[in-house]
C-alpha positions in Angstrom: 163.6 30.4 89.3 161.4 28.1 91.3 160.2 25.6 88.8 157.0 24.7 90.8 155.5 28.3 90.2 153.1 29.1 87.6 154.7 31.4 84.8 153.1 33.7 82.7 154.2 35.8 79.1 152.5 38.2 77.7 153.4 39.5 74.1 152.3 42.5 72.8 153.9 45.4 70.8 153.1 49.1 72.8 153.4 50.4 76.1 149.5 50.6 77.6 148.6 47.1 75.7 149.5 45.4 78.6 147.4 47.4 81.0 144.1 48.2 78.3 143.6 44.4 77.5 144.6 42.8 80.8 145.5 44.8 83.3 142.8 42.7 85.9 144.5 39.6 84.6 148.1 40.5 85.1 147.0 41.4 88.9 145.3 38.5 89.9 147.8 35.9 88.3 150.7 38.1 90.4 149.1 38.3 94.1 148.4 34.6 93.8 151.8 33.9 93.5 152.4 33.6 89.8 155.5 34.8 87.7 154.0 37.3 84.8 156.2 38.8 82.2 156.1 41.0 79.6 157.9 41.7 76.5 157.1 44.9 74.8 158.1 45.3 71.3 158.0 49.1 70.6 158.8 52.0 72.5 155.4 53.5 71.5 157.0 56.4 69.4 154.5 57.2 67.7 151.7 57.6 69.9 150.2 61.1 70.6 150.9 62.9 74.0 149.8 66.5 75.1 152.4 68.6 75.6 151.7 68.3 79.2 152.8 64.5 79.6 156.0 65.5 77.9 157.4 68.1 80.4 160.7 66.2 81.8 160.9 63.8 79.2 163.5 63.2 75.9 161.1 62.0 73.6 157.6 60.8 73.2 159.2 57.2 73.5 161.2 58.1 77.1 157.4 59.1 78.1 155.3 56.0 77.4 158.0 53.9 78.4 158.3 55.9 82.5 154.4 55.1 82.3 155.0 51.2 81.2 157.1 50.7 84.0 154.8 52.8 86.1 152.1 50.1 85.1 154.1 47.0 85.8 155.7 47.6 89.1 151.7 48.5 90.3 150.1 45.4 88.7 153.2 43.2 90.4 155.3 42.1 87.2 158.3 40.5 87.6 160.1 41.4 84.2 159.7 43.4 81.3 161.7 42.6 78.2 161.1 46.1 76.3 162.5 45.0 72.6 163.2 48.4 71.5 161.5 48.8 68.0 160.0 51.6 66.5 156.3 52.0 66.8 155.3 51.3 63.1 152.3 53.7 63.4 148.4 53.1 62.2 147.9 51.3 58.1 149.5 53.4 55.5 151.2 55.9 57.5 155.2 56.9 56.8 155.6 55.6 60.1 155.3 52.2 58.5 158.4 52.6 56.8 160.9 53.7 58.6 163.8 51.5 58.7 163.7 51.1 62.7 160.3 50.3 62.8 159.0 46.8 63.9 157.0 46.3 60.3 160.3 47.1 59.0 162.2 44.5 61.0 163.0 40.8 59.5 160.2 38.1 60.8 162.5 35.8 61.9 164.4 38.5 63.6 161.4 39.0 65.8 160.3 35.5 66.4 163.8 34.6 67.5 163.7 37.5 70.2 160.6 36.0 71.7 162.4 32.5 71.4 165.0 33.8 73.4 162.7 35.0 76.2 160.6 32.0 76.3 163.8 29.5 76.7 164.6 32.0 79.5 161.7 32.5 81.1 160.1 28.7 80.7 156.2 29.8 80.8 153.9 27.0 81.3 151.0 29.8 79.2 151.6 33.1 76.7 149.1 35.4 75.7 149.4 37.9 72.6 146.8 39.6 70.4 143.9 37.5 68.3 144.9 38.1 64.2 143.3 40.8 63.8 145.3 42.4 66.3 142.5 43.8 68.4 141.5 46.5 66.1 144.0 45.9 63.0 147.1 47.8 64.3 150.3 46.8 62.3 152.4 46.1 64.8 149.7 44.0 67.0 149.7 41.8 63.4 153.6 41.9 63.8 153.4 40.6 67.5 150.8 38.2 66.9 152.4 36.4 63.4 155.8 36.6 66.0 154.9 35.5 68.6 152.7 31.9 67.3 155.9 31.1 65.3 157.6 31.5 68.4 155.5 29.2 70.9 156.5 26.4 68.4 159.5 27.3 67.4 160.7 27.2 71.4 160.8 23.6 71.8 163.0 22.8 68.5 166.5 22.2 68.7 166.5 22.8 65.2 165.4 26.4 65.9 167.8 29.7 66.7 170.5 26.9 67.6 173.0 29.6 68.3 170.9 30.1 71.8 171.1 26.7 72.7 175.1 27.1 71.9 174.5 30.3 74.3 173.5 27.7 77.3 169.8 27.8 77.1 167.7 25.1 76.7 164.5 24.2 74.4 161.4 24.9 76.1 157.7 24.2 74.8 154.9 26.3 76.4 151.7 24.3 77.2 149.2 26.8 76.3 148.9 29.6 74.1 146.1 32.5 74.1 144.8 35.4 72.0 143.7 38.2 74.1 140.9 39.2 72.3 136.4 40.5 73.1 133.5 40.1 72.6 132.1 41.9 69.4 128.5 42.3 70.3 129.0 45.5 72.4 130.7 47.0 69.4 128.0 46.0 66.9 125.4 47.9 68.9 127.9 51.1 69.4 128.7 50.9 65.6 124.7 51.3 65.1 123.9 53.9 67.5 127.5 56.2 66.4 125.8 57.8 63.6 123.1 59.0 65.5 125.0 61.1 67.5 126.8 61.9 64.4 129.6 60.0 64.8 131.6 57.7 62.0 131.9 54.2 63.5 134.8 53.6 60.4 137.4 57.0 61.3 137.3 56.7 65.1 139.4 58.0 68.0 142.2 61.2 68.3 143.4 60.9 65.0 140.2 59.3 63.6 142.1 56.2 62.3 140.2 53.8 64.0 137.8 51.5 61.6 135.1 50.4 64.0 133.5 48.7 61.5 136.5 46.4 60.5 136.9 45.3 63.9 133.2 43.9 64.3 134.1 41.8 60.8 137.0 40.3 62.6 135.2 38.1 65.4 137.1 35.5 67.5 135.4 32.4 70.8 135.8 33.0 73.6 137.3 30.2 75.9 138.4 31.6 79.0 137.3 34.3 81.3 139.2 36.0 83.6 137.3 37.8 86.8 139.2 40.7 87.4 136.6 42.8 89.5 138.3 42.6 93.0 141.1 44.0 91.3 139.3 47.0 89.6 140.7 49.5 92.0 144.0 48.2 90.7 143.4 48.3 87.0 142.2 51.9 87.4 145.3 52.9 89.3 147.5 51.3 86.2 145.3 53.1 83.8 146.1 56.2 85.0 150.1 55.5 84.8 149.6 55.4 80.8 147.7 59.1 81.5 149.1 60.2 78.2 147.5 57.8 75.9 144.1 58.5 77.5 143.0 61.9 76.6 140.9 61.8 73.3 140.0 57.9 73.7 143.2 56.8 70.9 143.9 53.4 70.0 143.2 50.6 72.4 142.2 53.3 75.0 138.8 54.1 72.9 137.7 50.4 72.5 138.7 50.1 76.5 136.4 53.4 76.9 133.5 51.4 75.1 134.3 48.3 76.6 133.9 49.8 80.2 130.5 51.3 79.1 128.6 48.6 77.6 130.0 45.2 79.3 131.5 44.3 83.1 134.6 43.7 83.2 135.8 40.3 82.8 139.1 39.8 80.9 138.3 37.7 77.8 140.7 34.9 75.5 140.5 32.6 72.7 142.6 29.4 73.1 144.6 28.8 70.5 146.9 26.2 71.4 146.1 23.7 72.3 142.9 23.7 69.7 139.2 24.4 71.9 136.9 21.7 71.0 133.0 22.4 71.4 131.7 25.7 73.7 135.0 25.7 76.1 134.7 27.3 79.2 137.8 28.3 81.4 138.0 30.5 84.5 141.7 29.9 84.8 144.2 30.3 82.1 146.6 27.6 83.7 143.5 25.0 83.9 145.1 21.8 83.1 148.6 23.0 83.0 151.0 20.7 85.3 154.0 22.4 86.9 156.9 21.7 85.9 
């Protein structure tokens, strides 16, 4: 690995996060020369697919995972780390409990996963979801609790010493983001939904989608990403997660709205280190020095 480049992880739990939150992001940072990786917690089990996606393919799970690799060998990734859990499914589904789900899975289990990837992969920045997990998913609130105790937990010695027995080293990541938006867009779609006599709080396929919640959970935004020479791209990586598309579910829906009502700019919070005052970055490795 050439320690000079610029290294990115993402963190996120489902095939198609990658590719509905930052897709534009992913591309740019990879045909300037950056390492981006990805580690995807779940095999996206659960999700809905017509029976049309699933001609040719084992499982729901064997599907979404052909159209994650689809998506990252188009937007120029140079590893996935696919964790293998079981999609946990929306808030108080059965799905939820099942023993091989992620929500299911030990904390520390997790974190020390992601550990293991960061020591090996040595990003300079990670990104995962803001706390609310975009739009309150269980498993996006698995990934996100995971992967903070994870940046920090990185750079201990103290921490998963049986890796560092294993031959890798600490590492400490300089920056940390939450992938998160703007709420304002929503606010005014929440308002106008019941016009057209739709219910802003059961949106989506399987109308579990609480619009309404997601406008209470607001987050700053201190970076933004321009992504629109790569929109030709982004579109092209959509289409790889076809299944998830039809019927606006999950993060597709609030990428549906996004794309109506605001350009296209991919948008972060900075958690670590701590924004002061109104911070404005263009670059997600502003500041970083290579190491």
């Amino acid at each position: 690995m050439a320690e000079s480049r610029k290294r990115l992880l993402m963190v996120f739990a489902h095939p198609d996060d990658e590719t509905f939150g930052m897709a534009g992001t992913i591309a740019r940072y990879a045909s300037e020369g950056a390492e981006v990786y990805l580690i995807c917690a779940t095999n996206g089990d659960v999700g809905s697919a017509d029976e049309q996606f699933l001609q040719g393919h084992l499982s729901v799970a064997d599907l979404r995972l052909e159209e994650l690799r689809c998506a990252a060998q188009l937007l120029g990734l140079k590893h996935l780390y696919a964790l293998g859990y079981r999609d946990s499914g929306m808030p108080g589904s059965e799905d939820n409990q099942h023993p091989k789900s992620l929500l299911s899975a030990e904390l520390s289990e997790v974190v020390g996963r992601v550990v293991e990837v960061i020591r090996q992969v040595r990003p300079q920045v990670v990104v995962t979801f803001d706390p609310y997990g975009g739009y309150g998913h269980p498993d996006h609130l698995r990934m996100h609790q995971a992967t903070l105790q994870a940046f920090h937990a990185a750079g201990e010695s103290s921490q998963f010493p049986e890796q560092i027995a294993a031959g890798l080293t600490v590492y400490q990541p300089q920056k940390l983001y939450y992938l998160t938006f703007e709420r304002r867009w929503l606010q005014l779609a929440v308002a106008l939904m019941p016009l057209f006599g739709q219910d802003p709080e059961h949106f989506g396929r399987n109308k579990d989608i609480n619009l309404r919640a997601i406008v209470q959970h607001s987050y700053p935004i201190h970076a933004r990403i321009n992504t629109r020479p790569y929109a030709r791209l982004v579109r092209e990586a959509t289409q790889c997660h076809a299944s998830q598309l039809g019927g606006f579910q999950g993060a597709s829906a609030l990428q549906w709205l996004r794309q109506l009502l605001e350009p296209r700019d991919d948008t972060f919070m900075r958690a670590v280190p701590p924004a002061n005052g109104r911070l404005r970055e263009r670059d997600l490795f502003e500041g970083v020095s290579l190491d």
